[in-house]
VOLUMTOR-669781 format. One record per residue (C-alpha): chain; x, y, z; residue in one letter. Coordinates in pm, 1 decimal. Layout:
[A; [X; Y; Z]; A]
...
# end
This chain:
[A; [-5109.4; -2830.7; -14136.4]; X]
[A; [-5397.8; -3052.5; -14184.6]; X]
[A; [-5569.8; -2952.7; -14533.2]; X]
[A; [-5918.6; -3102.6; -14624.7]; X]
[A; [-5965.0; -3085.4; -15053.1]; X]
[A; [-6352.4; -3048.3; -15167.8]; X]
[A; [-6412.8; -3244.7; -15455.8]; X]
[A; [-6295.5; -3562.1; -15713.8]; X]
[A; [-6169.8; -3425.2; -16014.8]; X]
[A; [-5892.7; -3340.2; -16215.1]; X]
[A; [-5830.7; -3004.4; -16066.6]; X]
[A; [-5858.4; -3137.2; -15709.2]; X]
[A; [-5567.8; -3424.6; -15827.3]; X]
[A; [-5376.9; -3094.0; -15897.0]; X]
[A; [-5464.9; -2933.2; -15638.4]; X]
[A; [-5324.8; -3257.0; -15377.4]; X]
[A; [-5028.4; -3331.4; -15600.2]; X]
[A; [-4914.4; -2969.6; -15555.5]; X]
[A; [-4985.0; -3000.1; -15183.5]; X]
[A; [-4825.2; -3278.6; -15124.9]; X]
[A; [-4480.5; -3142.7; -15216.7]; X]
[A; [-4552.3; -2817.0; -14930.9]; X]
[A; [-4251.1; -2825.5; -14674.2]; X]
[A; [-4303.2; -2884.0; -14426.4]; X]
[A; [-4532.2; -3163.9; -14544.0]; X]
[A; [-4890.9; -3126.6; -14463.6]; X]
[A; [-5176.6; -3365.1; -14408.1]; X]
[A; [-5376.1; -3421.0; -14667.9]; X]
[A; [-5761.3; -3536.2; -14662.0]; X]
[A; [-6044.4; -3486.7; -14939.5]; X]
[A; [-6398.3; -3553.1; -14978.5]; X]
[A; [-6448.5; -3736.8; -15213.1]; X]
[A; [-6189.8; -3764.5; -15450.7]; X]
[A; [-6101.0; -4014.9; -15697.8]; X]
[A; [-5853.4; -4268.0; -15717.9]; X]
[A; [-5532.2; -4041.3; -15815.9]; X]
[A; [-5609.8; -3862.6; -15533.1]; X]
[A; [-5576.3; -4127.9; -15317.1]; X]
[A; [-5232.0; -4221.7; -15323.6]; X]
[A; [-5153.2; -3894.4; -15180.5]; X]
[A; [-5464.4; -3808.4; -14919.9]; X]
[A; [-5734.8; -4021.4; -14732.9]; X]
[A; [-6038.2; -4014.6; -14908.4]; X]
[A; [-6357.9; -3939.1; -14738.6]; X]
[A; [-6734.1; -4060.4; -14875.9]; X]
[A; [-6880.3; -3732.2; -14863.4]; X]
[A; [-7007.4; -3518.2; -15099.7]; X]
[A; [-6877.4; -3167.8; -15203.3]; X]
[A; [-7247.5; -3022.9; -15262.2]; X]
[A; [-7261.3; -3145.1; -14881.5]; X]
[A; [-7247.8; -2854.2; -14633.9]; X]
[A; [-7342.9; -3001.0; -14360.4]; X]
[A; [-7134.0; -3366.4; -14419.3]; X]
[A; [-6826.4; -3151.1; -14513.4]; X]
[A; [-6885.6; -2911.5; -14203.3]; X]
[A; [-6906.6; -3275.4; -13953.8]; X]
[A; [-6574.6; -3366.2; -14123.2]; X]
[A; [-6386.3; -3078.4; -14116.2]; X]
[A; [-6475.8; -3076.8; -13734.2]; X]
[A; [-6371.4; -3454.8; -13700.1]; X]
[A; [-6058.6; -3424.0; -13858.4]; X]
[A; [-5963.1; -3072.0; -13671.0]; X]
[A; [-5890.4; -2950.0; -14013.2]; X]
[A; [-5690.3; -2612.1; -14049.3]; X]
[A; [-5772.4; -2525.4; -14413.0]; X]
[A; [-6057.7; -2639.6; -14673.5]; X]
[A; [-5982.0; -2595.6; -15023.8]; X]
[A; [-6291.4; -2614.1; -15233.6]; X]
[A; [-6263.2; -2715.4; -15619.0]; X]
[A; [-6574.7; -2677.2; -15812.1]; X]
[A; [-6751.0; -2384.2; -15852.9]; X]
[A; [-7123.0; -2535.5; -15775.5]; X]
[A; [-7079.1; -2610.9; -15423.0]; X]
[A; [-6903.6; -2203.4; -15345.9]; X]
[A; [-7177.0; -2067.8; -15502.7]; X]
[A; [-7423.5; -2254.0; -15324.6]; X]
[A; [-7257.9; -2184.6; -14978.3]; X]
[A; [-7091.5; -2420.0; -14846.5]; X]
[A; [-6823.5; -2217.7; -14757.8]; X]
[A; [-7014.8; -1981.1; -14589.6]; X]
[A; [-7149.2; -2277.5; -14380.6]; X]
[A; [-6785.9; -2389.3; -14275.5]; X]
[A; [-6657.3; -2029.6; -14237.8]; X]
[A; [-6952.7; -1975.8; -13979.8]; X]
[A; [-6871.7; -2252.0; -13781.9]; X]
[A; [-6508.3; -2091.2; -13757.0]; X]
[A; [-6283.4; -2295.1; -14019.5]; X]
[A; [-6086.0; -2169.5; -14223.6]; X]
[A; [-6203.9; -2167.5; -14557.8]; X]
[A; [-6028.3; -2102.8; -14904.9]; X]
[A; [-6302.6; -2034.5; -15167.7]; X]
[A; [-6559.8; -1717.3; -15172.9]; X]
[A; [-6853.0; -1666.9; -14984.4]; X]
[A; [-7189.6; -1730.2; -15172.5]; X]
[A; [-7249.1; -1387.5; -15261.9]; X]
[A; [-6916.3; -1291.1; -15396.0]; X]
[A; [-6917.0; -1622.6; -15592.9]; X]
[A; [-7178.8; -1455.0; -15812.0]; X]
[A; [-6906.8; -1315.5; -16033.9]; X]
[A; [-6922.7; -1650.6; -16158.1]; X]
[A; [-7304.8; -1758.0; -16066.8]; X]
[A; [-7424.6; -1474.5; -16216.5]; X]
[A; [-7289.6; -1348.1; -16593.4]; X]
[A; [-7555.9; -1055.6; -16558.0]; X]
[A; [-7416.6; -990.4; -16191.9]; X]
[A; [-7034.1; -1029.2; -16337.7]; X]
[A; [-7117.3; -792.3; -16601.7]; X]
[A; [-7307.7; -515.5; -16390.4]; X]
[A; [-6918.3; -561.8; -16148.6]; X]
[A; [-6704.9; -483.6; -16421.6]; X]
[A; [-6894.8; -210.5; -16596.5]; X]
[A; [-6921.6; -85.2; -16238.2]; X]
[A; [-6483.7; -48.3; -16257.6]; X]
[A; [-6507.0; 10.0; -16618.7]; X]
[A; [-6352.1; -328.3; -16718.4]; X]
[A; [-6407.1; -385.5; -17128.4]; X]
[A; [-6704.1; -649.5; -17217.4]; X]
[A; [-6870.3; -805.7; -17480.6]; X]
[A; [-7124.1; -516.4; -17576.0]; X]
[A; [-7459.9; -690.0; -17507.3]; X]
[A; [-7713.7; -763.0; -17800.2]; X]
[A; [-8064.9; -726.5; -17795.5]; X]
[A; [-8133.3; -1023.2; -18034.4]; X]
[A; [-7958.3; -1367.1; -18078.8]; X]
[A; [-7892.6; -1271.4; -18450.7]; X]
[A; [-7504.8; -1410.8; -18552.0]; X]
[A; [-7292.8; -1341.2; -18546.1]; X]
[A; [-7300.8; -1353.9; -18153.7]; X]
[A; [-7237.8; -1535.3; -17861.5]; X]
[A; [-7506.6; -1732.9; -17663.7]; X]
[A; [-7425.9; -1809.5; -17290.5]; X]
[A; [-7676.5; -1885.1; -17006.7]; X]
[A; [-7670.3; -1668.5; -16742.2]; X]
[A; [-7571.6; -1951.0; -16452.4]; X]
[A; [-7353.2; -2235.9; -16374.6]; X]
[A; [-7345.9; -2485.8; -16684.4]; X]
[A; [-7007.9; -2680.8; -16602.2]; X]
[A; [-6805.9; -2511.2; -16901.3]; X]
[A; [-7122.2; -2618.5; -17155.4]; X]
[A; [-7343.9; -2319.3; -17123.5]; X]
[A; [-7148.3; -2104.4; -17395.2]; X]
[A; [-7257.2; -2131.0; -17756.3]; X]
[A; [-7022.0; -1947.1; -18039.2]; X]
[A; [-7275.2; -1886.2; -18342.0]; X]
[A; [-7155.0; -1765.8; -18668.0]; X]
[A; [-7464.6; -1859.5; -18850.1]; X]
[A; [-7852.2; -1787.9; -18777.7]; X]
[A; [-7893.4; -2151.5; -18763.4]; X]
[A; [-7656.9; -2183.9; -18506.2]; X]
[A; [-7796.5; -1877.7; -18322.3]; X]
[A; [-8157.9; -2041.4; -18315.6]; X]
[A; [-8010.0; -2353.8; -18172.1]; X]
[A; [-7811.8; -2200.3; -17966.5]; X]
[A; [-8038.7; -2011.5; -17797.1]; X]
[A; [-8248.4; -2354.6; -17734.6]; X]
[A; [-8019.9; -2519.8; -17591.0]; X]
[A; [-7903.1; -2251.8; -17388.5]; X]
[A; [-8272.3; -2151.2; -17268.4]; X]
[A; [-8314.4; -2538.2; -17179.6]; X]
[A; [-8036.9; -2532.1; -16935.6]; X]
[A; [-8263.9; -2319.3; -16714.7]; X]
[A; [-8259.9; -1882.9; -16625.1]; X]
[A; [-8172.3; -1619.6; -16839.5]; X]
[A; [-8002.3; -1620.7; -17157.8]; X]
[A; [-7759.7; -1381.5; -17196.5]; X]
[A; [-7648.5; -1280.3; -17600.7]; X]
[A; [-7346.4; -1100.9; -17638.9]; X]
[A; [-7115.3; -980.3; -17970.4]; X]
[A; [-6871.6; -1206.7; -18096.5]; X]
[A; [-6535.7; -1161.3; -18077.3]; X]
[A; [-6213.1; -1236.0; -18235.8]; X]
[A; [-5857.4; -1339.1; -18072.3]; X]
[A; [-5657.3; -1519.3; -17902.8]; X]
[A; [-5826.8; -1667.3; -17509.2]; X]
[A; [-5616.2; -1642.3; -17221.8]; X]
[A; [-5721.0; -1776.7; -16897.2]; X]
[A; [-5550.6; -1531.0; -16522.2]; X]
[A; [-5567.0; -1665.7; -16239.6]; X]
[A; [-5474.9; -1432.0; -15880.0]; X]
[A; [-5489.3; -1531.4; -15512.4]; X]
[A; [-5733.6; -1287.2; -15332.1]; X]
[A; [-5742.5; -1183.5; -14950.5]; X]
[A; [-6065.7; -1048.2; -14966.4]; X]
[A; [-5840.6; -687.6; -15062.3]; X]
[A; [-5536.0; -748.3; -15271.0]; X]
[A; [-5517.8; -956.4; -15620.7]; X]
[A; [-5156.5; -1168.9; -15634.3]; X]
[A; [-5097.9; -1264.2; -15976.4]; X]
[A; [-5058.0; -1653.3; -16037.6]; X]
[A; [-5000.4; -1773.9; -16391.4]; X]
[A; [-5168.7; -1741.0; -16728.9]; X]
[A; [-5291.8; -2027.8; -16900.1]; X]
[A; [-5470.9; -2124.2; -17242.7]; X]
[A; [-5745.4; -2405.7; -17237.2]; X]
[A; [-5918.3; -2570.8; -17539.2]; X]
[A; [-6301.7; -2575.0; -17476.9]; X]
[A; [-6436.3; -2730.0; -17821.1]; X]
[A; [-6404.8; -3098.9; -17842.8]; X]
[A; [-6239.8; -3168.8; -18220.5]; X]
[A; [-5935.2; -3080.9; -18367.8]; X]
[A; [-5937.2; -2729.1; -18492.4]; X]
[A; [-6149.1; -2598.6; -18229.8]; X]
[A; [-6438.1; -2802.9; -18381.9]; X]
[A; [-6756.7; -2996.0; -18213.9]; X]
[A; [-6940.6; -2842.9; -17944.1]; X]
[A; [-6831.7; -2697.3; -17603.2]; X]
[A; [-6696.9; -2885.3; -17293.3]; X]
[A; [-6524.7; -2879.0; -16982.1]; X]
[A; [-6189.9; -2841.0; -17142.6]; X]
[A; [-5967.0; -3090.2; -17346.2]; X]
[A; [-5607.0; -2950.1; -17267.7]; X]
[A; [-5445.3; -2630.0; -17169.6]; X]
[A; [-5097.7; -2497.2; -17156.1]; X]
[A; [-4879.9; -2292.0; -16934.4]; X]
[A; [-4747.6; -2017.7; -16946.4]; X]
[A; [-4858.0; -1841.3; -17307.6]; X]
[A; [-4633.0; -1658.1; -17516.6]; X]
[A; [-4617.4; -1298.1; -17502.7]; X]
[A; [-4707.6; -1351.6; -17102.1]; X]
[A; [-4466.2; -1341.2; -16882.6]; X]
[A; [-4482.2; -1229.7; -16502.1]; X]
[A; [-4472.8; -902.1; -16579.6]; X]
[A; [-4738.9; -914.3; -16838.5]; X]
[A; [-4979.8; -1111.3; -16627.7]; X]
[A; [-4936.3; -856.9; -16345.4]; X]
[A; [-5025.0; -592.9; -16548.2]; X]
[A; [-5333.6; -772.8; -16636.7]; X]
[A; [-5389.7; -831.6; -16282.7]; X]
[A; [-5336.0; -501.4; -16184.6]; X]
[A; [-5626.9; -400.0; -16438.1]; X]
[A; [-5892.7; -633.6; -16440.6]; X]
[A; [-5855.0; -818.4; -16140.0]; X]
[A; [-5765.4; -584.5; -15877.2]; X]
[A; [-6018.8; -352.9; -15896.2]; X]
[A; [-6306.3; -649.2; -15907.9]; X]
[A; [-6176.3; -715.6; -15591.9]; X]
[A; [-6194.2; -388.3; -15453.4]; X]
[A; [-6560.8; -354.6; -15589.5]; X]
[A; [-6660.2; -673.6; -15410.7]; X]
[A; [-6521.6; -539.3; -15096.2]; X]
[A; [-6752.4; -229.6; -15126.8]; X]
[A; [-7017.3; -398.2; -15196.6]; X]
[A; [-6956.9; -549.5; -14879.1]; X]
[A; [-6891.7; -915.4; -15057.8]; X]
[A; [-6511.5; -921.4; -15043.6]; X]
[A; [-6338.6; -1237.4; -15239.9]; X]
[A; [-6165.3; -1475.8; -15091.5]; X]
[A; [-5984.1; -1739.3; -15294.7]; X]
[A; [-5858.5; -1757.1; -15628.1]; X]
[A; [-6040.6; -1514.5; -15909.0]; X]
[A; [-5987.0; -1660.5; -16251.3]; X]
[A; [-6043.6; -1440.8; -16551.7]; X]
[A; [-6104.4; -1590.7; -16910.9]; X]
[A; [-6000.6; -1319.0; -17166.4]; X]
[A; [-6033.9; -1246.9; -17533.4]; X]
[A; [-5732.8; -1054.1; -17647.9]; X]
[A; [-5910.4; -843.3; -17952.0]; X]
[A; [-5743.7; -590.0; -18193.6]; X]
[A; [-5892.1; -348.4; -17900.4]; X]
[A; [-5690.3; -499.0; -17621.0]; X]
[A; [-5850.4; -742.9; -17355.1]; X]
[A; [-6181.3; -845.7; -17328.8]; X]
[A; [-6309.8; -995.6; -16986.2]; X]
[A; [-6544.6; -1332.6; -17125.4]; X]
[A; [-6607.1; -1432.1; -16787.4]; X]
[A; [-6514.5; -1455.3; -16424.6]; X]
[A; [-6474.1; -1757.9; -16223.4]; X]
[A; [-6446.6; -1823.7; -15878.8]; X]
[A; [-6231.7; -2122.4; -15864.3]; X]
[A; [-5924.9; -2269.9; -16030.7]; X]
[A; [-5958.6; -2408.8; -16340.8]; X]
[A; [-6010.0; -2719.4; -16532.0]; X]
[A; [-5809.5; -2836.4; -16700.0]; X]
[A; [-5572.7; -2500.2; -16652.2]; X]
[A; [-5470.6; -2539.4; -16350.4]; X]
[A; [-5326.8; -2903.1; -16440.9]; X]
[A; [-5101.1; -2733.1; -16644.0]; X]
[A; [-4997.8; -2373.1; -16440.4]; X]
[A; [-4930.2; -2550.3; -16064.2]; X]
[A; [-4641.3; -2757.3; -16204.5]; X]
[A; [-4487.9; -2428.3; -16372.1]; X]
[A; [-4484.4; -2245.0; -15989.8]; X]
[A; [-4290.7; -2241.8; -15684.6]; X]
[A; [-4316.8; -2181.8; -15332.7]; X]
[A; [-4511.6; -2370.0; -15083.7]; X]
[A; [-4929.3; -2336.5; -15199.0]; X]
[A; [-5053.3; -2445.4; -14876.4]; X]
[A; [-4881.2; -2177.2; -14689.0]; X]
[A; [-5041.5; -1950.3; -15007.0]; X]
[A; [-5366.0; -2074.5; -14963.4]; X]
[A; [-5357.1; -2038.1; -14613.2]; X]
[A; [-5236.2; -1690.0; -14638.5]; X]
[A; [-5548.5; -1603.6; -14876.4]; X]
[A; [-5782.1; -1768.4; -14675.8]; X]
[A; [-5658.1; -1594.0; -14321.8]; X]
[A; [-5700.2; -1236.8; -14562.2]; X]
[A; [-5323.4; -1151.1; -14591.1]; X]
[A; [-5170.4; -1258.9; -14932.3]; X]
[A; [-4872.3; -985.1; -14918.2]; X]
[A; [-4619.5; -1281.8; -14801.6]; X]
[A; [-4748.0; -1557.1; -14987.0]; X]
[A; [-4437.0; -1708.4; -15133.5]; X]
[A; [-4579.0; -1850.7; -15527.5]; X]
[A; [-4364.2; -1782.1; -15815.5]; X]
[A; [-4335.8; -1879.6; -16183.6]; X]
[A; [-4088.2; -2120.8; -16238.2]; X]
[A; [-3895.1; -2121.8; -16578.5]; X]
[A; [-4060.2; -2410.2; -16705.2]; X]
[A; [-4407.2; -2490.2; -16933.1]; X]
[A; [-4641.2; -2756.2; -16894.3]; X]
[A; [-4882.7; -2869.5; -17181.7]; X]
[A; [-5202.6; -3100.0; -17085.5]; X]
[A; [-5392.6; -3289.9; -17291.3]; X]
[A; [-5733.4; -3513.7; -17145.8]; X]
[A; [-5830.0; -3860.9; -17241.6]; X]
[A; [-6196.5; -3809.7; -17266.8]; X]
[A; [-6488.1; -4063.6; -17337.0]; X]
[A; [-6606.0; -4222.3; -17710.7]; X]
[A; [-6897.2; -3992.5; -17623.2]; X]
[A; [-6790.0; -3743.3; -17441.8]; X]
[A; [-6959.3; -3402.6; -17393.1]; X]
[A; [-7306.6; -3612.6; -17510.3]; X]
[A; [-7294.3; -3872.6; -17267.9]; X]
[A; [-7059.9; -4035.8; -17004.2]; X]
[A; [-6819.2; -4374.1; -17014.1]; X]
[A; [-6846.4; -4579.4; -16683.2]; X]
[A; [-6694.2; -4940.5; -16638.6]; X]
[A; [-6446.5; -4908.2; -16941.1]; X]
[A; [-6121.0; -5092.2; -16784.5]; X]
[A; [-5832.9; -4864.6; -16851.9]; X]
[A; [-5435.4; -4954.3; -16907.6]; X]
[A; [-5139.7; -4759.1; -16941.1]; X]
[A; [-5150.4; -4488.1; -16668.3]; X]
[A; [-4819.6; -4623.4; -16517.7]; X]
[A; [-4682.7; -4649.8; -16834.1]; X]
[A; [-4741.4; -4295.2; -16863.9]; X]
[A; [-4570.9; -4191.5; -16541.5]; X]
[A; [-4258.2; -4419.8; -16609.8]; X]
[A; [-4188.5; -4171.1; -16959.8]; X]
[A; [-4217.2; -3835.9; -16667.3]; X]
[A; [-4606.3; -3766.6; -16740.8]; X]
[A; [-4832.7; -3659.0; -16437.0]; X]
[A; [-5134.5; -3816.4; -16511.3]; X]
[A; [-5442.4; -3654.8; -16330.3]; X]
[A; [-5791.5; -3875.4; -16236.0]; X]
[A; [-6061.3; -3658.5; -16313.6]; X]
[A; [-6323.8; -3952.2; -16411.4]; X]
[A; [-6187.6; -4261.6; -16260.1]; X]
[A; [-6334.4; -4536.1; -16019.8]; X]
[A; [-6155.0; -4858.0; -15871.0]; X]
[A; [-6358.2; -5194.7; -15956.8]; X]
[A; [-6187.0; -5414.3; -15696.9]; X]
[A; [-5799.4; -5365.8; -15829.7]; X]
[A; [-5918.2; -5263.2; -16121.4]; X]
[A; [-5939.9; -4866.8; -16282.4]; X]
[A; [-6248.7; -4818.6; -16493.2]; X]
[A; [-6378.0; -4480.6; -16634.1]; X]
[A; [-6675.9; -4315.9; -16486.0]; X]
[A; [-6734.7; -3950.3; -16659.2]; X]
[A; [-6655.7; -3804.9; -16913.6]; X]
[A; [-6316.4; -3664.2; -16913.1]; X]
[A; [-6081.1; -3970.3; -16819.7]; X]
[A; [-5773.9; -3800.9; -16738.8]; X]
[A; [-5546.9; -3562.9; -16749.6]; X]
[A; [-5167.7; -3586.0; -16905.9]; X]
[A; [-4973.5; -3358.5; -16825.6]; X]
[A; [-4599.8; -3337.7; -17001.0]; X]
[A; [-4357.4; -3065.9; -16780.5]; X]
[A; [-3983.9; -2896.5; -16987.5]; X]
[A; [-3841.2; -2609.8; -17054.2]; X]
[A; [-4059.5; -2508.9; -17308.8]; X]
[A; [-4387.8; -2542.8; -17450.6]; X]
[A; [-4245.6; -2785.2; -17700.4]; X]
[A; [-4081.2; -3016.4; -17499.2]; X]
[A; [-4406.4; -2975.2; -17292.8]; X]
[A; [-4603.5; -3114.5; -17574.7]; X]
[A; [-4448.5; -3383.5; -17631.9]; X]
[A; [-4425.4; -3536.5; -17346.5]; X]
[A; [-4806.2; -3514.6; -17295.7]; X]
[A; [-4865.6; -3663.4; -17610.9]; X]
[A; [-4593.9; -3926.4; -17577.3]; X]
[A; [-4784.9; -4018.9; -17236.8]; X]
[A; [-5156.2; -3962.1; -17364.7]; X]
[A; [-5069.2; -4221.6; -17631.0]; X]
[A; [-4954.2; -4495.3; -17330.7]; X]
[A; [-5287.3; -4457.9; -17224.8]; X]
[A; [-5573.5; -4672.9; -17356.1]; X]
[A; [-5975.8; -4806.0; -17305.9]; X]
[A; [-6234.8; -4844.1; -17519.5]; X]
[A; [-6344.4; -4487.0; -17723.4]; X]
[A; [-6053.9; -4322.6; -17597.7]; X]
[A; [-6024.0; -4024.5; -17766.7]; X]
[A; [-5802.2; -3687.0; -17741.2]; X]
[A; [-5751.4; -3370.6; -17930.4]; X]
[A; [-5465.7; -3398.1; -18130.3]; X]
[A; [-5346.3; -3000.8; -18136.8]; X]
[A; [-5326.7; -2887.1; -17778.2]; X]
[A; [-5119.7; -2627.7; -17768.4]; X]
[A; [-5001.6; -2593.7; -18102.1]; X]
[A; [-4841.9; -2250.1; -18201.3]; X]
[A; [-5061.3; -1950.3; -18387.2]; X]
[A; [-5430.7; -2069.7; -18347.4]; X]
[A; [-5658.1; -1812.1; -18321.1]; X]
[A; [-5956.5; -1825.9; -18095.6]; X]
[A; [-6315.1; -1686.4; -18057.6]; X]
[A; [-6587.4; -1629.6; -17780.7]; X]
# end
């Protein structure tokens, strides 16, 4: 099988690492990708936003699957524009991507299945929660305990363009679902827990995730079926009758409340950093999944949870979510290896032989055991191998008992 990964981040480095061990091998291409992803796929200079560069690529290569990564380029078609042209394509079409373009057309989906939500506020008067309505790259959510944080919230929000969307504020634990979709069916993957807040303690503003963990206590297999089975599930079968069906992986982020599960959001791709942290803790050959999803029969697809945890932590930027690092030479990812860390490129360039930052998350260290513990410390142990100047990393990934809010 000849497989063709959209994109250059962290997720996509996953996403190849975890196809590279499919048996039989498969043939692995992406466009772009990074440097990580390199040393296991031939990189391509062209862009995932696109279409039509992707769609002259795919043909080139006589690719059998695409696997998109972000979110921006699904929702802006350029799956539909490979699907039409006849390749196979894992990722939603446009419309059905709405569940995550759209928070107003998520909502109007799940009270359609009656799915618990936020309750929607009139005013942005805390305590409440402050998202915009469209694609923001894991920044657009604003937590506001305070009036003064509601007013700014609401500012910023409003100046990332569209509606603003103000919802109550609630109290738990997050948990992030992920299931492989046919376009019918909902097969449950993992659950994962990701950090979105920058500082220690869950303090600083938003970002695009500083660590995760798999799996979370309490949520087994059985457990995240039944979650699955709930929330998921019918989405899908909503979608379909609307005559939008989903095809790819639908990823749920959850509050779990006093009053049971809360759906927070839907997204239409893997996540980031979560899925750095569930794909080493399954089994079973993913391209053959993937495939499976993508041809809109799931019932076979051979994934299961492996008896293992995996704990991620990411080597962001001095400045990071404000501003970017480029050029910043960086040392110690092959130390980091040696100890048993992965370490996934998410903002990485090559300056002749030499790897420099360029973004704002680094990378990606991921520490695999038998337990969460274990986990831990070998991301840290490897995180702390790694080095360039402003560096920095939260230092409580995945620490037991923290309580969340969205």
């Amino acid at each position: 099988m000849r497989v063709l990964i959209a994109g250059s981040g962290g997720r996509e480095h996953a996403l190849a690492w975890a196809l590279a061990r499919s048996d039989p091998p498969v043939e692995l291409h992406a466009a772009p990708g990074n440097p990580g992803i390199a040393a296991l796929a031939t990189c391509h200079p062209v862009r995932t936003e696109d279409a039509d560069g992707l769609l002259g690529l795919a043909r080139s290569l006589e690719t059998d699957l695409v696997v998109f990564g972000p979110e921006a380029p699904i929702v802006a078609g350029a799956g539909d524009r490979l699907r039409g042209a006849g390749i196979a394509v894992f990722g939603p079409s446009a419309a059905a991507a709405r569940i995550e373009g759209s928070k107003s057309f998520a909502k109007d989906v799940l009270q359609a299945v009656g799915v618990p939500v936020p309750q929607p506020l009139d005013a942005a008067a805390a305590p409440c929660v402050i998202k915009a309505d469209g694609l923001a790259g894991g920044k657009g959510v604003f937590v506001c305990r305070t009036q003064q944080e509601a007013d700014t919230g609401l500012e910023a929000a409003a100046a990332l363009g569209g509606t603003v969307v103000v919802e109550e504020l609630l109290e738990g634990e997050e948990l992030s679902v992920f299931a492989l979709c046919d376009g019918a069916r909902a097969v449950p993957l993992a659950a994962a827990r990701d950090y979105k807040r920058v500082g220690d303690g869950d303090t600083g503003p938003n970002t695009g995730g500083m660590g995760s963990f798999s799996p979370v206590p309490g949520f087994g297999a059985d457990e995240v079926a039944e979650l699955v089975d709930r929330i998921h599930a019918p989405v899908v079968l909503e979608l379909a009758r609307r005559g939008t069906p989903f095809t790819g992986v639908l990823f749920a982020g959850l509050m779990l409340t006093a009053d049971g599960p809360r759906v927070l959001e839907f997204n239409c791709r893997f996540g980031d950093p979560e899925t750095q942290s569930m794909l080493p803790c399954l089994d079973g050959d993913l391209a053959d999944a993937l495939a499976a999803a993508a041809a809109g029969d799931v019932r076979d697809a051979s994934i299961q949870v492996a008896d293992r945890a995996a704990v991620t932590v990411v080597v962001a930027g001095g400045e990071y979510p404000e501003r970017n690092d480029a050029g910043s030479e960086i040392e110690g990812v092959e130390q980091a290896e040696q100890l048993g860390a992965l370490v996934f490129h998410s903002g990485t360039a090559l300056h002749g032989d030499r790897l420099v930052t360029d973004g704002g998350r680094i990378l990606g260290v991921t520490g695999s055991g038998e337990d969460v513990e274990q986990a831990r410390a070998l991301a840290y142990e490897g995180a702390a191998a790694i080095s360039f100047e402003g560096a920095r990393y939260r230092h409580d990934i995945a620490v037991p008992d923290r309580t969340r809010v969205g």
